[in-house]
C-alpha positions as CSV (number, residue, x, y, z in Angstrom):
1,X,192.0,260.4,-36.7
2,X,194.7,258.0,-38.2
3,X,197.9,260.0,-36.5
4,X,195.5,259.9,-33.0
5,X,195.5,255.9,-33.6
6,X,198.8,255.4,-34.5
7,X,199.9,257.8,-31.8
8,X,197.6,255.6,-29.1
9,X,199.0,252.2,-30.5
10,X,202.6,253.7,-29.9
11,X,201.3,254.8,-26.2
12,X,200.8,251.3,-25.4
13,X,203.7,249.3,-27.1
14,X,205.0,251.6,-25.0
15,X,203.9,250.9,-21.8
16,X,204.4,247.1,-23.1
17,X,207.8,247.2,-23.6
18,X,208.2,249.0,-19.8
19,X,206.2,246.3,-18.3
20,X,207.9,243.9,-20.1
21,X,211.6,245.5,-19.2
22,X,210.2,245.9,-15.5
23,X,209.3,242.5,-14.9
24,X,212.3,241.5,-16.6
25,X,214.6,243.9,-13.7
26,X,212.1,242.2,-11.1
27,X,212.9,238.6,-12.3
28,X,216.8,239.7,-12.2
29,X,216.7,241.1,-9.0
30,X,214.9,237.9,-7.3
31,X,217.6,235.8,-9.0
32,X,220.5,237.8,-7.5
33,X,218.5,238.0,-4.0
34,X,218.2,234.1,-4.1
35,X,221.7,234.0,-5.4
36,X,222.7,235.9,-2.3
37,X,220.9,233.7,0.3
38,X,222.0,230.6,-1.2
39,X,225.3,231.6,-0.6
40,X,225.0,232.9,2.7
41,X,222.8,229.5,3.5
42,X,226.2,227.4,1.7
43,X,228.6,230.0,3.4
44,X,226.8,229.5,7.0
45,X,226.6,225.4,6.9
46,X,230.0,225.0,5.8
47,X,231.3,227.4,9.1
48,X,228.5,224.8,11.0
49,X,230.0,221.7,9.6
50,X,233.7,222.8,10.1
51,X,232.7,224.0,14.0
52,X,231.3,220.4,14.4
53,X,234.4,219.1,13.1
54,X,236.3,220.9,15.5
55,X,234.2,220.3,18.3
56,X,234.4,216.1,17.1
57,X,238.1,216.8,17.1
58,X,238.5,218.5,20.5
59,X,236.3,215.0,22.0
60,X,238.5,212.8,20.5
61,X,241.6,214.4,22.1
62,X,240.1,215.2,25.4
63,X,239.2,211.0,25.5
64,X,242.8,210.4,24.1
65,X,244.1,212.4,27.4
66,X,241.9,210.5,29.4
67,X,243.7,207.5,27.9
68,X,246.7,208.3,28.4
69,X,245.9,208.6,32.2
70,X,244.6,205.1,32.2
71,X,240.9,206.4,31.9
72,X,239.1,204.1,29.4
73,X,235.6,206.4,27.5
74,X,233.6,205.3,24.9
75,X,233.7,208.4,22.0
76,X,230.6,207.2,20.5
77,X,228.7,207.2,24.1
78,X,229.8,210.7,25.2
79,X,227.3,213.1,24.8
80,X,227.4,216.2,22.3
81,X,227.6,219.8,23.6
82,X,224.6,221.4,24.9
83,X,223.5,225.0,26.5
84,X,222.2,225.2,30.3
85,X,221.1,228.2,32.0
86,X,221.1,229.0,35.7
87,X,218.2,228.9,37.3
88,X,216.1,230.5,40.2
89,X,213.5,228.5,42.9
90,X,212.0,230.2,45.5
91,X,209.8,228.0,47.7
92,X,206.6,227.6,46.7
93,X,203.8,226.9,49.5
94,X,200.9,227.1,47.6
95,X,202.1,224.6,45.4
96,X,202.8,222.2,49.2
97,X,199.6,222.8,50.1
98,X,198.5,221.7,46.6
99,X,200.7,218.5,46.9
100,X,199.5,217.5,50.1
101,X,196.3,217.4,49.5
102,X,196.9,215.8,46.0
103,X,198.2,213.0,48.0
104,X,196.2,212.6,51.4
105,X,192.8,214.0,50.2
106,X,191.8,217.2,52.4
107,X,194.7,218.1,55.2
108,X,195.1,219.9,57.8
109,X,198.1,222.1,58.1
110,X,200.7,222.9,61.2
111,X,203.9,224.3,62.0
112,X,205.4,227.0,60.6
113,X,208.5,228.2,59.5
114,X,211.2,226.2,57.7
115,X,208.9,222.4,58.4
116,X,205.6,222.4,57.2
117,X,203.4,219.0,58.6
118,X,200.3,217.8,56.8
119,X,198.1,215.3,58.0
120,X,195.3,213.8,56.2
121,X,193.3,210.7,56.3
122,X,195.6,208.5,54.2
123,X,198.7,210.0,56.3
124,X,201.1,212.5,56.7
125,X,203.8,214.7,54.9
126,X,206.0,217.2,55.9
127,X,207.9,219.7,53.6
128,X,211.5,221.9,54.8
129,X,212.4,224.8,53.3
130,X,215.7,222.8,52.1
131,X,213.6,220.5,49.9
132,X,213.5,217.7,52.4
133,X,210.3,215.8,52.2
134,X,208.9,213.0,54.1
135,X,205.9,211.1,54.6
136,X,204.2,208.2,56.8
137,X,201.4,206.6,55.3
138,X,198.3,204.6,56.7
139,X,198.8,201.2,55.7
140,X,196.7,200.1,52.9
141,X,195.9,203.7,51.3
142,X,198.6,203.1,48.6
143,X,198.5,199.7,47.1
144,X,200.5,198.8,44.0
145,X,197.7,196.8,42.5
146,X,198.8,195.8,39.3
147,X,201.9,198.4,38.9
148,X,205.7,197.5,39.7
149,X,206.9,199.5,42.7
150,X,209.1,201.4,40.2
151,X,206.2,202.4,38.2
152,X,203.7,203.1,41.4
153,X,206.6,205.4,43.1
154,X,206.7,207.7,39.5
155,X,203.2,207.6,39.5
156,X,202.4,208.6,43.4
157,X,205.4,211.3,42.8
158,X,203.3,213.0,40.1
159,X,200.5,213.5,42.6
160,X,203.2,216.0,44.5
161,X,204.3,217.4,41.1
162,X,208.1,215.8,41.3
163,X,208.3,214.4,37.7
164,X,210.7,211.6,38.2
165,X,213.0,208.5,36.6
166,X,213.8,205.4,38.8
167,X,217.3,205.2,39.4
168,X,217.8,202.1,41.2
169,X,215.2,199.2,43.0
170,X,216.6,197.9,46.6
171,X,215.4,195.2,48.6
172,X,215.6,195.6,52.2
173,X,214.2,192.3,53.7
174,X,210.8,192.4,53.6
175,X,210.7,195.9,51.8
176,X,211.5,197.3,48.7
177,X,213.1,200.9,48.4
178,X,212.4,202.7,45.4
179,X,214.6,205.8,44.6
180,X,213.5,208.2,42.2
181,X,215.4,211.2,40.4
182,X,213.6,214.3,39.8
183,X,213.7,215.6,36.3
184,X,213.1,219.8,35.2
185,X,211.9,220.1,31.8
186,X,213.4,216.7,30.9
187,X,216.5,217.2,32.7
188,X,218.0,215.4,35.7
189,X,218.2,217.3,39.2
190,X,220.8,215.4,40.7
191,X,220.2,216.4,44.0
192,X,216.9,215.8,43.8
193,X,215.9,212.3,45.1
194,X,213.0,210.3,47.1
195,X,213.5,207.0,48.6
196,X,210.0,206.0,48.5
197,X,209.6,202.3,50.5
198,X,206.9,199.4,49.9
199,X,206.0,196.8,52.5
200,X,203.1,194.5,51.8
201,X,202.5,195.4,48.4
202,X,201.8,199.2,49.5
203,X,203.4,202.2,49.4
204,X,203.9,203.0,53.5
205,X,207.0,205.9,53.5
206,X,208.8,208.5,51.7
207,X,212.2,208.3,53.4
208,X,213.4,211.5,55.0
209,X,216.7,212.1,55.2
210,X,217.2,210.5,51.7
211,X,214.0,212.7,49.7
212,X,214.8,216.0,48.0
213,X,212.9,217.9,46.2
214,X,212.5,221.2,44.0
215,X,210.7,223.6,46.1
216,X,209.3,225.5,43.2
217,X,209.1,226.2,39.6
218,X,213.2,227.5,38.1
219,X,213.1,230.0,36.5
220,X,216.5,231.5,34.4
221,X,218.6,233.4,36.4
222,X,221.9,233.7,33.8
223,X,223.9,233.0,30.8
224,X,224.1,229.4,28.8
225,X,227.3,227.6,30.4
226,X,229.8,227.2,27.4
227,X,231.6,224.7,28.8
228,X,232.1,222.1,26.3
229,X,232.2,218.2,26.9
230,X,235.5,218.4,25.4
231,X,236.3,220.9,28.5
232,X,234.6,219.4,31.2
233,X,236.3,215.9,30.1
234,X,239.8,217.8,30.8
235,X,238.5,219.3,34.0
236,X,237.1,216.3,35.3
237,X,240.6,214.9,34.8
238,X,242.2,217.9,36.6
239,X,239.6,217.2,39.6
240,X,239.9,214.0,40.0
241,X,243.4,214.0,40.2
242,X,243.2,217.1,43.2
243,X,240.8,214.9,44.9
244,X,242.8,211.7,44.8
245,X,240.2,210.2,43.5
246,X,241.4,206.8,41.2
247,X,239.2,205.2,38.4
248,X,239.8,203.2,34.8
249,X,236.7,203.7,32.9
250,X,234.0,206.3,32.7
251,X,231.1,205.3,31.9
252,X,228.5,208.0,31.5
253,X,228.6,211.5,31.2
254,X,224.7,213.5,31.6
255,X,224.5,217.4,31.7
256,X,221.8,218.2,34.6
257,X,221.4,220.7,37.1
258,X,222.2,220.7,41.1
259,X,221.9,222.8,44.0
260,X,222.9,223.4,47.5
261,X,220.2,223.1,50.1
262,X,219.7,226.2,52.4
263,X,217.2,227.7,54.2
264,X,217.6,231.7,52.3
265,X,215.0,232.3,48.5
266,X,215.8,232.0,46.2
267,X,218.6,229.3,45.5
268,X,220.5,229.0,42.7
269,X,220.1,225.6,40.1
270,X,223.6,225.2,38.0
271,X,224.4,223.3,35.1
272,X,226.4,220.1,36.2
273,X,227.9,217.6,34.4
274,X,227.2,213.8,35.9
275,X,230.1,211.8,35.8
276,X,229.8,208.0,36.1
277,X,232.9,205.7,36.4
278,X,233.6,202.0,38.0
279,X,234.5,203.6,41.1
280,X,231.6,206.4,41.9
281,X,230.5,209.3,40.9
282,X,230.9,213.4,40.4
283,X,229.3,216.6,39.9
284,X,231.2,219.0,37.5
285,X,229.8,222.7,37.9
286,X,229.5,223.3,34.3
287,X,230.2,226.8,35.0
288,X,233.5,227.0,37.4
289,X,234.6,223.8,36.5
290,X,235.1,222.3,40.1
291,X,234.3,219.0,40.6
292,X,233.0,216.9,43.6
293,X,231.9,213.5,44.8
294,X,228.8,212.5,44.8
295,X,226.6,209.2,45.4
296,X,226.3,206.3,42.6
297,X,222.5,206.6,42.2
């Protein structure tokens, strides 16, 4: 009975001392795994932090060019590098229908086609296949009550679903033209304007001619653009210089999107670069690099 004790006591020291060893090969083997991914974390922000380096350096040089050519840019105002896809719109009707009635209350719908007209009680609205929008409205049925016109014309684009930032307040005699920049997901759509006018303290017209809008909801169509603000600074350079175009500061740079108006689904949103100087303005196609006038608002 003593040797089955003994023999029992030496079973489980046994299994103590493996338990004991095992936990001992666990706690090693967490400590080299943690070892491992701290290094990989320290290895991983130090290639970060030398790639933002690099990236600071290649801004600083691109504005030193710009220098050189008599182009004055503020380093600390340019913006840092960012990722924009392509995007897809095919025209929504649905979503016109929605809008006008949003707007006039119930509407009844004619034409066909590339114009759509809606007419309702507080007005009318008619919607192209290009984006081009605009709209007469019965005087009275939009008042600003105790809005600015800047604030009233976001507010009545909302109703049509064009999320917008005023870009500029013009006084034409006895009226006052708003003009309002549609935003996607935050983002400007530079090509995507409404002149809304005010008479009277009312809202009476969305200019035609002047208002553009998305005709449906993007959707990504392609690759990030890689070009880099660094990049786009030289090429802006480069196209400014084929277009003959002269100016001595820059004064903003935004990334955005843009697109060509046409009457074929689905059309194509691309990644832009919005250059501001004292002398107008330019689109940079963040993916070819070609740039083009374009209006100061």
């Amino acid at each position: 009975m003593l040797g089955g004790r003994i023999e029992q006591n030496a079973q489980e020291t046994g299994k103590g001392r493996a338990a004991l060893e095992w936990s001992k090969i666990k706690n090693i083997v967490l400590i080299i795994l943690l070892t491992v991914n701290l290094c990989l974390l320290v290895l991983v922000a130090s290639q970060e932090a030398h790639s933002a380096r690099q990236r600071e350096r290649a801004r600083e040089n691109a504005v030193r060019v710009l220098a050189q050519n008599g182009i004055a840019a503020d380093l600390q105002r340019l913006p840092r590098d960012i990722s924009l896809s392509r995007l897809s719109m095919e025209r929504d009707r649905e979503k016109e229908a929605g809008a006008a009635s949003a707007l006039l209350g119930p509407a009844v719908e004619t034409g066909q086609g590339g114009t759509v007209l809606y007419t309702g009680d507080r007005g009318m609205i008619h919607f192209s296949r290009t984006g081009e929008f605009s709209a007469t409205l019965r005087a009275g049925a939009f008042p600003l009550g105790e809005l600015t016109a800047a604030e009233h014309a976001v507010q009545t684009l909302a109703l049509l679903g064009f999320e917008g930032e005023t870009v500029a307040v013009a006084q034409e005699k006895e009226r006052t033209v708003v003009t309002v920049r549609q935003l996607w997901q935050g983002m400007p759509v530079f090509t995507c304007k409404a002149a809304l006018v005010y008479e009277g303290g009312a809202l009476i017209a969305i200019r035609g001619g002047e208002s553009y809008r998305l005709t449906g909801s993007p959707v990504p169509s392609g690759e990030a653009e890689p070009l880099s603000v660094a990049t786009a600074l030289l090429r802006f350079l480069e196209g400014l210089n084929k277009l003959g175009g002269i100016c001595t500061e820059l004064t903003d740079m935004t990334p955005g999107y843009a697109f060509t108006p046409g009457l074929n689904d689905p059309v194509t949103l691309y990644p832009v670069w919005y250059f501001t100087t004292d002398t107008g303005a330019y689109y940079l196609d963040a993916g070819t690099g070609t740039l083009e006038r374009a209006d100061r608002s």
